[in-house]
N, C-alpha and C positions, 0 to 999 in steps of 0.2 A: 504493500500500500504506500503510496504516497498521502503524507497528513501536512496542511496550511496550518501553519501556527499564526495568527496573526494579533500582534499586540496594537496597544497604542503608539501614537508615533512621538511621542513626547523623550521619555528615559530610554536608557540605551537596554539591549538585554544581553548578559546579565547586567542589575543598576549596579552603579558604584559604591552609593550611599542608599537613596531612599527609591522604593519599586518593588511593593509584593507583587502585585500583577506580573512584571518583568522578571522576577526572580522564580516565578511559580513556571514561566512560560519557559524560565532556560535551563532549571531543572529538568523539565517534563521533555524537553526537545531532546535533550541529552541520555535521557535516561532511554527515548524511542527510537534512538541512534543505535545505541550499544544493543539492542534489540532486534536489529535490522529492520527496520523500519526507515524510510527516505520521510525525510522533512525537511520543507524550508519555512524559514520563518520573515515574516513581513514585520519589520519592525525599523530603526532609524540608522543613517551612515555610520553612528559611533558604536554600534553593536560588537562587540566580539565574540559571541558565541560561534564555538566550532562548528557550527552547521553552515548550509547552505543560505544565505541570506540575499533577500532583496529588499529595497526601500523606495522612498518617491521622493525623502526630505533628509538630510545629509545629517542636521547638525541636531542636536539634543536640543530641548527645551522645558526648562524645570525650574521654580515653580511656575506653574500656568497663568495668565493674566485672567482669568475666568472670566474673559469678555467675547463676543460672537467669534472672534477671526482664530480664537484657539478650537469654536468647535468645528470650525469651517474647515481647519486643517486636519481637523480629526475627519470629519468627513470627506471631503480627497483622499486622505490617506485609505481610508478602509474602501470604500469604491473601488480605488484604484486597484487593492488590496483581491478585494472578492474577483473583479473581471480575469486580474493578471492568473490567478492561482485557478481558476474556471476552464482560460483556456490552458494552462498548462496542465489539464487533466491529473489534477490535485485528486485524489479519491474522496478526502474530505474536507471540509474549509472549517478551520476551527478558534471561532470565533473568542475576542475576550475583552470587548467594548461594546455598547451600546449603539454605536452607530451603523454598524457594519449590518444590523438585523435588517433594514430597510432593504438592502441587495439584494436579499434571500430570496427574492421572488424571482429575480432575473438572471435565475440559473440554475439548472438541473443538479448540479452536484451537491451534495447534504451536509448539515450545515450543523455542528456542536457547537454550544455557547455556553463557557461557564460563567458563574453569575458573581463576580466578586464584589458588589455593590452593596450597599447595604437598603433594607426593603423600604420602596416608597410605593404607593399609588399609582402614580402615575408609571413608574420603571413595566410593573406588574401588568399593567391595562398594554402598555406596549409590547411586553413581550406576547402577552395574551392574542397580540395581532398577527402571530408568526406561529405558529400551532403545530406546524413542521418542523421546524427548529428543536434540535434532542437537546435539552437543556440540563447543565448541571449544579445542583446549586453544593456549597463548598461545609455545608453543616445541614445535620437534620432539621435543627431549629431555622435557620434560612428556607427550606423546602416550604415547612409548614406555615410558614410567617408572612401568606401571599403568594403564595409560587405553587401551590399544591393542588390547581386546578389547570396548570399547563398538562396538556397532552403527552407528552413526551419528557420524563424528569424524573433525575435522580439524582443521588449524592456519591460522589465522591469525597473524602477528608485531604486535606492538604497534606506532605508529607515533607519531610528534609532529608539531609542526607547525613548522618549521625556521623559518615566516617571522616568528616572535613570537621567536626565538634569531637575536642577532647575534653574528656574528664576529668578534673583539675581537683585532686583529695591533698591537703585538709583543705576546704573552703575560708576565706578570709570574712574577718567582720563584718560584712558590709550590704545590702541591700544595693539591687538595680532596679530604675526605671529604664527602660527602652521602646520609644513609641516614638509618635506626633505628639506634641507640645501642645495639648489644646485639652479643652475642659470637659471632652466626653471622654479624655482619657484617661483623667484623675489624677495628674502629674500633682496638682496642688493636697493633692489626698495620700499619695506618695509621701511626699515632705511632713504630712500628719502622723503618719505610720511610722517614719523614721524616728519623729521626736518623740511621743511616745513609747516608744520601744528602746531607744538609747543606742541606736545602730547608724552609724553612719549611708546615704544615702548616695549612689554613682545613677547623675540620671545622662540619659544620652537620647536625641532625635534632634529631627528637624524644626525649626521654628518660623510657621506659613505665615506670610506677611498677614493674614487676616487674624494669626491669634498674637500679634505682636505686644497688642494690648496685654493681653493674659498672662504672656511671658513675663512682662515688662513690672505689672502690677501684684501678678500671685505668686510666681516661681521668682524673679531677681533677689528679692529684697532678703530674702532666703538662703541665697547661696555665701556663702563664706570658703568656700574652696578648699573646707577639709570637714566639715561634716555636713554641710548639704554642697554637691559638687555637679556643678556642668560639664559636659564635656563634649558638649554637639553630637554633629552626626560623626559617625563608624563604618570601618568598611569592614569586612568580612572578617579581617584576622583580630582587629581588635573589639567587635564584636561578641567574635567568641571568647576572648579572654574575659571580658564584660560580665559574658552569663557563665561561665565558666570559674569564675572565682571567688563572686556569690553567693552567698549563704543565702538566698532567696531572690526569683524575679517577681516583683510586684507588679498588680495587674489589674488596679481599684478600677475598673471602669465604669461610666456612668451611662451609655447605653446599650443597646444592644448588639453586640459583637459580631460578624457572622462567621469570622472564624476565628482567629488572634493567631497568628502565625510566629509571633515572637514566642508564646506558650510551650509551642514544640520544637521551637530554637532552642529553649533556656534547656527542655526536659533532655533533647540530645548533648547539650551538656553537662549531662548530672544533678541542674540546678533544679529543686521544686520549686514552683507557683503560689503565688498568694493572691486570689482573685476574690473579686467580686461579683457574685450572680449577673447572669445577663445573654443573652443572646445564645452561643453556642457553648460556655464556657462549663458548664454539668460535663457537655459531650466530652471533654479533652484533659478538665484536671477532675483525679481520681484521689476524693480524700484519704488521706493516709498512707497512699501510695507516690505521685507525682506532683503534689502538694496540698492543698486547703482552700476550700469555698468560704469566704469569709460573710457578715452580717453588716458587719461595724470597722471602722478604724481603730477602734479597744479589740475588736477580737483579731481583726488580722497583726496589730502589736505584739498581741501575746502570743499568737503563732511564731511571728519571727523572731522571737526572743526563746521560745521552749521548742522549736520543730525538729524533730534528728532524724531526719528521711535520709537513706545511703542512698547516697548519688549512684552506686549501679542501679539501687533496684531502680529509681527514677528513669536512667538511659533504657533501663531493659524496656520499662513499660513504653517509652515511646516509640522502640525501636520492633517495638508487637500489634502497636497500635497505628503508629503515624509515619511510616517510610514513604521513602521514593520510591522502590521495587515494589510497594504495596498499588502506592496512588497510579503511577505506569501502568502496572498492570493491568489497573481498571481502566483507564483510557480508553488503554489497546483493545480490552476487551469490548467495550462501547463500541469501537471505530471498527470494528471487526463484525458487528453485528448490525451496523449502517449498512455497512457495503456489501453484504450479504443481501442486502433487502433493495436498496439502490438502484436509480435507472443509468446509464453512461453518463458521464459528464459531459457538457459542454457548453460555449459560451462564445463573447466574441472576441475581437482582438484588440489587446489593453495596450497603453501605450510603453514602450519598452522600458524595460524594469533597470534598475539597478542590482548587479549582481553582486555576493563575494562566494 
């Protein structure tokens, strides 16, 4: 089979810093690689994923101005995106934006779209306009949460890849935050949990020009750069040293989640979770084993001051529950069962792609 990965055209894949979409997209291409499986993926010029790549727009662009002409390019991009991969007799086009769903009518070859968004009304009413479209959504609580009257739908879990996270015994003092810097994530709820608990606090993300305020007013006034500590965004290796040396990844969040992908970063590194109810998070942290569903900022305190979870058994459970060879598998399985059922592809002629 030939499988279309097609991301947004914004981050490169894999991102540098910030891009679960892009990091989920260049695991999953990589992992359908060593499977024999052919893919190319439609994503931006600064891409380095070892695969086959094509693009429409050379240079990255992050963070987004959230005004029409970023969704304008999003749209070219995925257009462009669906024709090129239609005629190049793609077996599947495997969508992972919202804009790309509108194509879907104007081409034979079948069409997977995972759902990384979080659920609104309006998302739901749109998808609900594509009925053909094999959708996936990234947590059971995501499926049921609006999505569970699509036609065609199921769950896949997100997965990592545990062998690029090491296990880092004894664990150091210290509690991590690692997210978006904004108030459905609970960064300023983090810093409650640290002071209370008498643990110092490593937080690390991005900070979107639209929670500047948040930063500026709840999380700065805070930091003293040895018990509540910024450190921006992280790329992969100090990342992992981040959850890896940890004595807990905190995870106060205030909405609903649909999946939390740093969760099963931190548990590939031995580190247990300290959350807060919400969206998918029952599905992923396992009390007493991969860490603790908290109530209160007094209960998850006292968790990170008394919790003695062995970081193996924490890796084992993720590496049972949440892999890359897991999540692959199901893909392929999905995309094996399209094409099974499928009429030929075909389409028209797009305008010449950019290759690597």
């Amino acid at each position: 089979m030939r499988i279309a990965l097609i991301a947004p055209p914004f981050i490169p894949v894999p991102p540098v810093d910030y891009g679960g979409t892009e990091l989920f997209i260049a695991n999953l291409a990589l992992k359908l690689k060593q499977r024999g499986t052919d893919v190319v993926v439609y994503t931006n010029g600064a891409s380095t994923i070892p695969v086959e790549k094509r693009w429409m727009y050379r240079d990255s662009e992050w963070p987004l101005r959230g005004d029409i002409y970023d969704n304008l390019k999003d749209i070219a991009h995925s257009s462009w995106a669906v024709q090129d991969a239609a005629h190049d007799s793609c077996d599947i086009i495997h969508l992972n934006n919202a804009p790309g769903l509108a194509n879907s009518r104007f081409v034979k070859t079948p069409f997977v779209y995972t759902i990384h968004h979080p659920h609104s009304e309006d998302l739901s009413e749109f998808y609900g306009r594509f009925s053909d479209v094999n959708y996936v959504t990234i947590s059971d609580f995501q499926r049921r949460n609006g999505n569970q009257n699509l036609k065609r739908v199921r769950t896949i879990h997100h997965g990592v890849d545990s062998s690029a996270c090491k296990v880092i015994e004894p664990k150091q003092e210290y509690l991590a935050f690692l997210g978006r810097i904004a108030p459905i994530k609970g960064t300023h709820l983090a810093i409650e949990v640290a002071k209370k608990s008498g643990l110092p606090l490593k937080i690390a993300g991005e900070i979107q020009p639209m929670y500047q305020e948040y930063f500026d007013t709840q999380i700065k006034p805070h930091i003293d750069g040895k018990f509540i500590e910024f450190i921006g965004e992280v790329e992969l290796k100090a990342k992992n040293r981040l959850l890896g040396e940890a004595r807990a990844l905190l995870f106060p969040i205030q909405w609903n989640e649909p999946f939390g992908l740093v969760m099963i970063e931190a548990m590939a590194c031995g580190t247990p979770v300290l959350a807060f109810a919400g969206g998918s998070v029952a599905e992923i942290v396992r009390d007493g084993v991969s860490g603790w569903i908290c109530r209160s900022t007094d209960e998850m305190s006292e968790k990170a001051k008394t919790m003695a979870l062995a970081p193996s058994v924490v890796r084992e459970y993720q590496e049972k529950n949440f892999s890359l060879d897991a999540m692959a598998d199901s893909y392929l399985e999905l995309y094996q069962e399209i094409a099974a059922e499928a009429e030929p592809a075909q389409g028209g002629l797009p305008e010449e792609p950019a290759v690597a």
